[in-house]
C-alpha positions in Angstrom: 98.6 70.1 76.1 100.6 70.2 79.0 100.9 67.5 81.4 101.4 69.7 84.6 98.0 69.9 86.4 97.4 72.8 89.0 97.2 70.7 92.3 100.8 69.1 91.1 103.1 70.7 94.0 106.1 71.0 91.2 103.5 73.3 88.9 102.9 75.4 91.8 106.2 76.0 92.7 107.1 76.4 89.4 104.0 79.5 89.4 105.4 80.9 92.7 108.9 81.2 91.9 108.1 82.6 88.3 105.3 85.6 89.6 107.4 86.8 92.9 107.4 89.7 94.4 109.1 92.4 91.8 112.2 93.9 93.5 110.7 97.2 92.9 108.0 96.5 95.4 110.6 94.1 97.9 112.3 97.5 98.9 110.0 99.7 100.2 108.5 97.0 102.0 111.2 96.1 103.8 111.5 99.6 104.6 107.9 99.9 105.9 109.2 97.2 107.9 112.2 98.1 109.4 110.5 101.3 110.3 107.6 99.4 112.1 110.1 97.5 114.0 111.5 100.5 114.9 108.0 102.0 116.2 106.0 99.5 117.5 107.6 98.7 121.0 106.7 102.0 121.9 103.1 100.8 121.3 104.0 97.7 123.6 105.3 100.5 126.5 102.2 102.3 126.1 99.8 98.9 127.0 102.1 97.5 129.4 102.0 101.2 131.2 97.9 100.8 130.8 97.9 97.9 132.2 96.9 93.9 130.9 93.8 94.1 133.1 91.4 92.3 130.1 92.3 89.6 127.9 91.2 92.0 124.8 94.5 94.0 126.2 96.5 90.5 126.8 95.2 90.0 123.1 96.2 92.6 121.9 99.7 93.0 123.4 100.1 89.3 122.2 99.1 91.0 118.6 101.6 93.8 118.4 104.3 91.6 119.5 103.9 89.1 116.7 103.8 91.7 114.6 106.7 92.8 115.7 108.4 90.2 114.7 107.2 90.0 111.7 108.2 93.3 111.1 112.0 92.3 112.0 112.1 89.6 109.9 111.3 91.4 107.0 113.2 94.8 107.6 116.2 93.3 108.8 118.1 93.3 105.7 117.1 97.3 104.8 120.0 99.7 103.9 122.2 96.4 103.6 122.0 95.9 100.0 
């Protein structure tokens, strides 16, 4: 029996690391997301030219930019590798 137990933080690590995102999935996610970065501030132009009148807008302005950013950090490397 093994001594590991699932709430030991070693055991999870351990299960993380080994079932990782394939590389055969990693790429066309990171395309999706360069791409996204790419198209979403013209989403951002089209509220800002709308107007932030209501804090649903101010919401979700606040939304797409963190998305955004998401977005870059995950695309960033595409079409370097």
């Amino acid at each position: 029996m093994s001594s590991s137990s699932i709430t030991d933080p070693g055991f999870l690590r351990e299960t993380l690391s080994r079932h990782s995102l394939p590389q055969s999935l990693a790429q066309p996610v990171k395309r999706v997301s360069f791409w996204a970065a790419i198209i979403l501030p013209f989403m951002h132009l089209s509220l800002l030219i709308a107007g932030l009148d209501s804090p649903s807008m101010i919401l979700a302005f606040a939304a797409l930019v963190a998305l955004n950013i998401c977005a870059l950090y995950v695309g960033h490397t595409y079409g370097h590798e």
